[in-house]
Each structure stands twice: as structure tokens, then as C-alpha cells.
N, C-alpha and C positions, 0 to 999 in steps of 0.2 A: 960692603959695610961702610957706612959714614960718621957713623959715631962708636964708641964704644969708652968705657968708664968700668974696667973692670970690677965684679961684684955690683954691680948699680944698675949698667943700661948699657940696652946692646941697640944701636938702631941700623937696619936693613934698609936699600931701596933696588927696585931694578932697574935695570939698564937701557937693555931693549925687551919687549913684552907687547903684548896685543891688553893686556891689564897691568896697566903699570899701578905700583903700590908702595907707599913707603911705610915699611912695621916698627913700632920703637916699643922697644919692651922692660919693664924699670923692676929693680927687687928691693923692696923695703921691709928691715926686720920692725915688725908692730910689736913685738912683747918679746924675751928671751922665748927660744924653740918656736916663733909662729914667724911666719914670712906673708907680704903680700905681693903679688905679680901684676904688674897692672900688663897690657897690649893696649895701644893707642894703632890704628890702621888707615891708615889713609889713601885715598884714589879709587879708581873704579875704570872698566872698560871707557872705551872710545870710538866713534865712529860706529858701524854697522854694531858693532859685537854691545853697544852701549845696550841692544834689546833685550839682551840677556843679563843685562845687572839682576834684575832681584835674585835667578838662579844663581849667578856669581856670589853672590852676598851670603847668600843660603849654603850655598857648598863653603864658601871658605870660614865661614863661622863652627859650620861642623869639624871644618878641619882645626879649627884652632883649638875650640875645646878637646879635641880627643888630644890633642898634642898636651893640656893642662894634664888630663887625667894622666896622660903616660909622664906627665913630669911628677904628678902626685905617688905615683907608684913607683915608680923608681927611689923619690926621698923618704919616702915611708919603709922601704922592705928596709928586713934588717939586714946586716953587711953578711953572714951567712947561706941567704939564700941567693 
């Protein structure tokens, strides 16, 4: 972690990695009960493994959204279930 602002912004980078990346991710209340998440991503492979970017991009775009919905469903259930 490099930054963090609790409630606000958490930003990530790696260390060592064959796809180094650095993630920052911001939460801003838009209206009382609605929130926005922004993800800003940065970096990409290097060297050989650079041939594989657009699959890299593709998988890790998948993976970010499914991580949105699992955040969507988590703040949505009620405290009950």
C-alpha cells in the first residue's frame, strides 16, 4: 500500500511482479445513500510477457468488475442475511 486516506482512497502497487501495476481506488458520496467508486490502473507487462497484454487487460478488467459486483452485493444485502 502507498497511499491510503481512510473512507476516501486506498492506492496499491507491486513490488516484484512480471506485470507490475499500480491500482488507486477513490469513494465519493454523490447524493445522501449513493456512493461512486472510481479504479484508476496503471502499468502493464514487460519484456517477452508484453505479447500478452491485450489478454492481460481482458482478464484483469474481468476481474475487476466481478470484484465491483461482489462489492455491490455485499452493500446491498440486508444485515439479516
Amino acid at each position: 500500500m502507498t497511499r491510503f486516506e481512510p473512507g476516501r482512497l486506498i492506492e496499491i502497487e507491486t513490488v516484484k511482479s512480471t506485470f507490475p501495476i499500480q491500482v488507486t481506488r477513490e469513494v465519493e458520496a454523490t447524493s445522501p445513500g449513493s456512493t461512486r467508486v472510481k479504479a484508476h490502473i496503471r502499468g502493464g507487462p514487460g519484456g517477452l510477457m508484453r505479447l500478452l497484454e491485450p489478454l492481460m487487460a481482458r482478464s484483469a478488467k474481468k476481474s475487476i468488475e466481478a470484484d465491483y459486483d461482489r462489492l455491490v452485493d455485499l452493500l446491498e444485502r440486508t444485515p439479516s442475511e
